[in-house]
Steps between C-alpha positions, in 0.01 A plus 500: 500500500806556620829491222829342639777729250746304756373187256563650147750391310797788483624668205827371577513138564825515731491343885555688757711385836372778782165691523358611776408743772811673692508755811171374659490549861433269771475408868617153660579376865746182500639319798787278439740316770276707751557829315213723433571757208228718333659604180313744232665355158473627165389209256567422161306184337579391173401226228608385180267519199499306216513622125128442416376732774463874492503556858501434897189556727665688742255511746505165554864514598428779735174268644740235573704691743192718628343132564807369688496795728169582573550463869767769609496360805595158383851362605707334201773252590716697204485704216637222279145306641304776405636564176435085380130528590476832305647324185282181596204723517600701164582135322102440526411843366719527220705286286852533496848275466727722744390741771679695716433729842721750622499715819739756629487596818722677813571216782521615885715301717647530868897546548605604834826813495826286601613657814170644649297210412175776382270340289447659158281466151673440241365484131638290242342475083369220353389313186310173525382374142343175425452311197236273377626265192275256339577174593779629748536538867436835632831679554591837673722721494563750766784798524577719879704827491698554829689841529846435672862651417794453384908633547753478255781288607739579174460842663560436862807292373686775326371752720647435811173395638234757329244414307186609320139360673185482316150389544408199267264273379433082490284323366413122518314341220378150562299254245318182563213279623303635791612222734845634483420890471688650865301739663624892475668529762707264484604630187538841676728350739750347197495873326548665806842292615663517169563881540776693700245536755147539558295857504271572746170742479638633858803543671660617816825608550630155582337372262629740212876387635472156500335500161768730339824278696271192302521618199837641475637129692269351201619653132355374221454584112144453365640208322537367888151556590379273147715249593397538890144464424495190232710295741340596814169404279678169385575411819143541671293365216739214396219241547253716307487484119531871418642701216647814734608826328665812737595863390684722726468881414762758644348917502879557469593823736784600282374490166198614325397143364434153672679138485293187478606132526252230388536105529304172450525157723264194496459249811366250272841393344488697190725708368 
């Protein structure tokens, strides 16, 4: 006979919002607007429990993903698909009120080098999470990271035209519905406009001078690139109901510390 501990009653009758299994490893294909991506995410999935019970069976979390992707060869039409049949499949095995899966994973996608058109492989982070709520709609929530740049215009103004560069960092947060979830690279593409200018994995000569004539022509504070990003955002999703949230991230070249902007919008009519 078999005793379920999970099923005691705890010392400590006090709920608890998030357990769970984090850093388990995993192997999907999707293809999405034609795309085929084979991504190697690192999973987190999560339940609430309730005051009355001691613990989660954990394996039965892990079975729920295992079970989902038993066929590695299987092609998903997204992760956001996959991850609402793992919490469908977990809602039959164990009872819970909220549940949540989370992968993290690098993203390849194609750019092309401005001037000598040579295709490259870039790699951008991110975060897809979705929630299951009793008696609510699923909703997700995913974040990309896009490195870019940025150059200090208050500098190149009192500077007669020199500046500081540095590499930086945006990232696009979008939550809602599936139906109105955009795919990643069109995120990629908002991110990846809102900078100075675009960075590329390679570059030739001509390439190097038209970026650095781009940037310098471009100037913007990190405050820019927030803004940049939220309205681009705004603008492309305006029929979508979204809450959008964007963070731009400057490696500052000329000081030993970063800057960091952050913002909210809504293209639902809230404030």
């Amino acid at each position: 006979m078999v005793i379920d501990t999970q099923n005691e009653r705890p010392k400590h009758r006090i709920q608890l919002s998030k357990v769970g299994v984090k850093n388990l490893k995993t192997f999907v294909i999707t293809e999405r607007s034609g795309l085929r991506h084979h991504i190697l995410p690192t999973v987190d999935i999560t339940i609430d429990l309730p005051a009355e019970m001691k613990g989660v069976h954990m394996s039965r979390l892990v079975e729920s993903m295992t079970e989902e992707l038993s066929d590695q060869f299987r092609v998903h039409s997204s992760i956001e698909q996959i991850q609402m049949r793992i919490l469908e499949g977990l809602a039959g095995k164990h009872k819970f009120k909220r549940g949540e899966v989370k992968f993290d994973f690098e993203f390849g996608y194609v750019s092309h080098t401005p001037i000598s058109k040579k295709r490259t492989w870039e790699v951008c982070e991110v975060t897809a999470i979705t929630i299951m709520s009793e008696g609510k709609p699923f909703m997700h929530d995913v974040e990309v990271k896009v490195i870019g740049n940025t150059v200090c215009p208050h500098c190149m103004a009192n500077n007669d035209g020199l500046t500081h560069i540095q590499r930086a960092f945006g990232k696009l947060r979008i939550v809602g519905e599936i139906d109105a979830i955009p795919t990643y690279g069109s995120m990629i593409e908002i991110i990846e406009r809102s900078f100075s200018s675009k960075t590329y994995s390679l570059l030739k000569l001509e390439d190097e001078l038209h970026v650095t004539k781009e940037m310098h022509d471009n100037p913007l504070l990190v405050e820019d690139v927030c803004r940049n990003i939220l309205q681009h955002a705004r603008e492309k999703y305006s029929d979508r109901d979204l809450e959008m949230f964007a963070e731009a991230r400057s490696l500052e070249s000329i000081h030993k510390h970063d800057v960091i902007a952050q913002g909210r919008i809504v293209t639902n009519g809230e404030d």
